[in-house]
N, C-alpha and C positions, 0 to 999 in steps of 0.2 A: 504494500500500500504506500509505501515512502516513495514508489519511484512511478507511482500510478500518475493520471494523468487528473487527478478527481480534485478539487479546492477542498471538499467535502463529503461526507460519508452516512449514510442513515445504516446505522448497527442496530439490530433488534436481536432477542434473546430464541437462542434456538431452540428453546422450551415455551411458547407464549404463553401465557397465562389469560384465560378468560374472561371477559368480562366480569360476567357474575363470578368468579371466581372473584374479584377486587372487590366489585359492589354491594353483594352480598353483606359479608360481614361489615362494611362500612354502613350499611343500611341500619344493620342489626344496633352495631355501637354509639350511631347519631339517634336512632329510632326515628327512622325518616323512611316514607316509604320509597319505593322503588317505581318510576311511570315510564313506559313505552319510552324510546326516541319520538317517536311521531305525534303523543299526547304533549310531550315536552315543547318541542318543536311548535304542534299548536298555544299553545300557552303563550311561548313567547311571541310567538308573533300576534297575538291577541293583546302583551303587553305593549309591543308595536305599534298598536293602533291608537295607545292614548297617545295625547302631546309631549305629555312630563317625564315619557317611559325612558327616552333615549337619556336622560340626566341621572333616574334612578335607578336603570338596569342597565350595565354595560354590557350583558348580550345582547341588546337590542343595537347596539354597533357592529354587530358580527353575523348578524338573522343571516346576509350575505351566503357567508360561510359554512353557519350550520346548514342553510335549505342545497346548500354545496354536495352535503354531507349524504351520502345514501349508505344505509344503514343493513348490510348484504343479510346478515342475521342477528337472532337476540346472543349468539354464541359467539360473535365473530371475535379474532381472536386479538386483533389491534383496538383502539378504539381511533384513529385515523391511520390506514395503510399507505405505506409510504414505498417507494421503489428500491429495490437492492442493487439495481443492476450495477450501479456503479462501485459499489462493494465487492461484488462477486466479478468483475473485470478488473479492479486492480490487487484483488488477491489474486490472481495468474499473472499478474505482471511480476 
């Protein structure tokens, strides 16, 4: 990788760990429930629609991004997938 041709590099764990594998028990320890991506999603862009939302909720700067977001399953294994290739090309260099 020192002699790759990369500025930068996305390393993820070659074990991923699940979502709800994280959420789960953060659920359990906040006592907060747990709601769909897409209830969520709704929400905030329902926060979106007031005036005052963009000052008191800084996701509603980002709705952009999350509605970016497609969400492949409740199991997926990143919670945004990101490319390797340039990883796995300067580990053969």
């Amino acid at each position: 990788m020192r002699n790759g041709d990369s500025h930068y590099l996305h390393i993820t764990h070659p074990h991923p760990l699940l979502m709800s594998d994280v959420l789960g028990p953060l659920s359990e320890a906040l006592d907060l429930p747990l709601v769909p991506y897409s209830a969520w999603l709704d929400s905030l862009e329902a926060a979106a629609s007031r005036e005052s939302a963009a000052g008191t909720n800084p996701g509603v700067r980002l709705l952009d991004f999350f509605r970016s977001y497609q969400v492949a399953s409740a199991e997926q294994e990143a919670f945004f997938p990101v490319s390797l290739s340039n990883a796995q090309e300067d580990i053969k260099a």
